[in-house]
C-alpha angles and dihedrals in degrees: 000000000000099000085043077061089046095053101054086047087057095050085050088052088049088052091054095048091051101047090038085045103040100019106185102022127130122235104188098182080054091047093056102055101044095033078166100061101022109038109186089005091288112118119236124222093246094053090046092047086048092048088052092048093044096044092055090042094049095041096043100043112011104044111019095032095043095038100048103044101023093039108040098028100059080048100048121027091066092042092054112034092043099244117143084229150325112322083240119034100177090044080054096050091043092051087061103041080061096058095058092051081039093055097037088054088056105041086049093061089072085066104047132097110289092010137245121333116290100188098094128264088273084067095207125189144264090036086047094045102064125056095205100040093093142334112294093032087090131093092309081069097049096049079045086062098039086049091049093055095054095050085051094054091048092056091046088057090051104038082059092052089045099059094041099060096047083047102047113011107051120128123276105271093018112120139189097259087046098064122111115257080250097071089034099062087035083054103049094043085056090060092042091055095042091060093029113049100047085067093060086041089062089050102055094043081055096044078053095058093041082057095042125015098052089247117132119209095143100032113106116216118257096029120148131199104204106319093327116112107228090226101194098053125132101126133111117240090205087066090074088048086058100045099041092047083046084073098019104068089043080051086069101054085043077065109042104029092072086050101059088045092058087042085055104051090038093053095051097044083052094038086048087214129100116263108268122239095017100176090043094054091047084051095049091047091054103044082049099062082036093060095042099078085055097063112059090104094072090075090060115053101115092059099087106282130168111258093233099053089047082054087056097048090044085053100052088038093058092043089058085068095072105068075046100057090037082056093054098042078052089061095046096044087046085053094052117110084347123140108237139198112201090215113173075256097053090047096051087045089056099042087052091058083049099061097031087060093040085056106049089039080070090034087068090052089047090053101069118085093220100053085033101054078059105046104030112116085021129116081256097073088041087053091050098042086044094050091041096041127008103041091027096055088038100055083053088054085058104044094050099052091050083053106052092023093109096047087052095052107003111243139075128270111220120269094211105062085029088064091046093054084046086054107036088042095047096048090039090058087052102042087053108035105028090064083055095080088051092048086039092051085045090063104269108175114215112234088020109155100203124009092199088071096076112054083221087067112057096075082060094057104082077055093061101042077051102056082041096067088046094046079053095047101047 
């Protein structure tokens, strides 16, 4: 379900590069399938902006976040820690009849009146808020907020499952400092979802009843739609900022923590040698959840925000680098004078370390108020989330299903054309992210419909026709 999901976010992404690469151009196949987004084969701005929304939405929740911690969770928690199954089956099976309504409520907002929401995939208020404020704030947003709460749900009913196997059902004689890295970053993403995601829960129940029930926590006083008074406003839009980076920036680590868990167990069965520094790289795994929830604020320094406190979140943000560096100095401690066997598995776990450490290399120059205030809603930003996150959690998905592919089926996948997805995908990531920071310095905007509308922009555009033909080819 989760790759079906994949596979519809990938054709979005495809829908961005050609209209950033090629901004004005018909399609007319194109045209023909979505007559509603693309009339004549040329894309409007509230389709693309939809197709961006959806794409993060889809990527983020629906396919990292689902794949990682569903997938592999239900595989492997049993399997390593020695338990005949989940503590609860039917709160198990319940977590995943969730995700298919979850996942019906938001593809149909791409067919209903005003289509699906426009307002990325970060939803923010006031332009959220309100169902007559643009295209794509209409009922598409609101189905994008139903569909949101279900998936939330589901993760809720999982996270709970999750804690209390590794908590109950291990193995006589397996403790807790004697779990795979695996089961420690799944554990500890369960607890991070279990105190994170009920916050953005609350939010969106309370952006529903801003849409519908006339309420107005996110409206601010004195706001006009066109040249309609919102007569009920009184809220602060930078209320839904807190509460949904709140979740957002401990959404990342949900991401990333399984699977430096998987790279290290993967590293250390390739490099036939223990993973070096064990109870380091638990520890690591645990202050940086703890930290996590210490950091939102750095996507919001240009809100506003006192320069003190954006002093404070830059601090602790900086400071979370360091259980990340000492778990990269522990991989590559774990490779020395190791024998290794560059398995399709082995390559993906290294490429994983490549672009982790390309990203949050970024991430520290993000993380400073003043680079950021300049950077921020630039490609910049797209090129470091999509290093960090997106490339990164999807090479250990990788990785880990070459690895325990064979005890989930029972037979081998082939090394050769295993070693060619490992090459093409790994330049490709490169050839069409990596050009992102340059067209981000150069003044990028993110969201941006046509390039060709802003005169700083044309000497960008050979780099995004550019990034385009990558995104195409990987």
């Amino acid at each position: 379900t989760s790759m079906f999901m994949a596979v519809i976010g990938g054709l979005l992404a495809m829908f961005i590069r050609l209209q950033l690469g090629w901004p004005g151009r018909t399609w007319p196949i194109l045209g023909s399938l979505f007559p509603g987004g693309m009339p004549g084969g040329e894309m409007t701005p509230a389709f693309y902006l939809a197709s961006v929304t959806m794409h993060g939405t889809i990527m983020v929740f629906f396919v990292l976040t689902t794949l990682l911690t569903g997938g592999f969770g239900n595989f492997l928690i049993p399997l390593q820690i020695g338990a005949r199954d989940m503590a609860f089956p039917f709160l198990n099976m319940l977590s995943y009849w969730l995700y298919p309504p979850a996942i019906i409520v938001l593809l149909a907002s791409f067919f209903v009146s005003g289509g699906a929401a426009g307002g990325g995939w970060t939803a923010y208020a006031p332009l959220s808020a309100l169902p007559q404020a643009a295209p794509g704030s209409g009922l598409g947003q609101t189905l994008w907020l139903v569909s949101l709460a279900l998936l939330i749900v589901a993760f809720l009913f999982g996270s709970l499952n999750y804690i209390t196997t590794v908590l109950h059902l291990r193995a006589r004689g397996m403790s807790m400092l004697r779990l795979p890295l695996t089961i420690w970053g799944l554990f500890v993403t369960a607890i991070l979802s279990l105190l994170a995601f009920p916050v953005l829960l609350a939010a969106a129940i309370m952006l529903l009843f801003d849409r519908l029930g006339g309420t107005s926590f996110f409206v601010p006083a004195g706001l006009i739609v066109g040249s309609v008074p919102v007569d009920h406003a009184g809220g602060n839009p930078l209320l839904w900022q807190h509460l949904f980076w709140f979740l957002g920036h401990p959404e990342v680590y949900v991401l990333i923590l399984p699977p430096m868990g998987m790279i290290s167990d993967i590293l250390a069965a390739n490099a036939r040698k223990p993973i070096f520094g064990y109870r380091f790289m638990v520890a690591s795994i645990v202050s940086i959840a703890g930290l996590s929830f210490l950091v939102w604020g750095h996507h919001m320094y240009t809100s506003g925000m006192h320069p003190l406190l954006g002093t404070a979140f830059m601090t602790t943000t900086l400071i979370i680098a360091v259980p990340s560096a000492i778990k990269t100095f522990n991989w590559l401690a774990t490779l020395w004078r190791a024998r290794i066997r560059f398995t399709s598995a082995m390559l993906f776990a290294l490429g994983f370390i490549s672009l982790f450490v390309t990203g949050g290399l970024t991430g520290i120059v993000l993380g400073q108020p003043p680079v950021d205030i300049y950077f921020q809603d630039t490609f910049f930003v797209v090129a470091h989330f999509h290093f960090v996150m997106a490339s990164a959690a999807i090479f250990a998905s990788f990785a880990g299903t070459y690895f325990w592919f064979p005890k989930m089926f029972g037979r081998m996948m082939s090394e050769r054309l295993g070693k060619w997805h490992f090459w093409f995908s790994f330049v490709g990531i490169y050839a069409t992210f990596f050009p992102m920071h340059y067209a981000g310095i150069m003044g990028m905007m993110r969201r941006i419909y046509s390039p060709a509308l802003y005169a700083h922009l044309r000497g960008v555009q050979p780099l995004n026709v550019f990034i385009s033909i990558a995104a195409l080819g990987l």
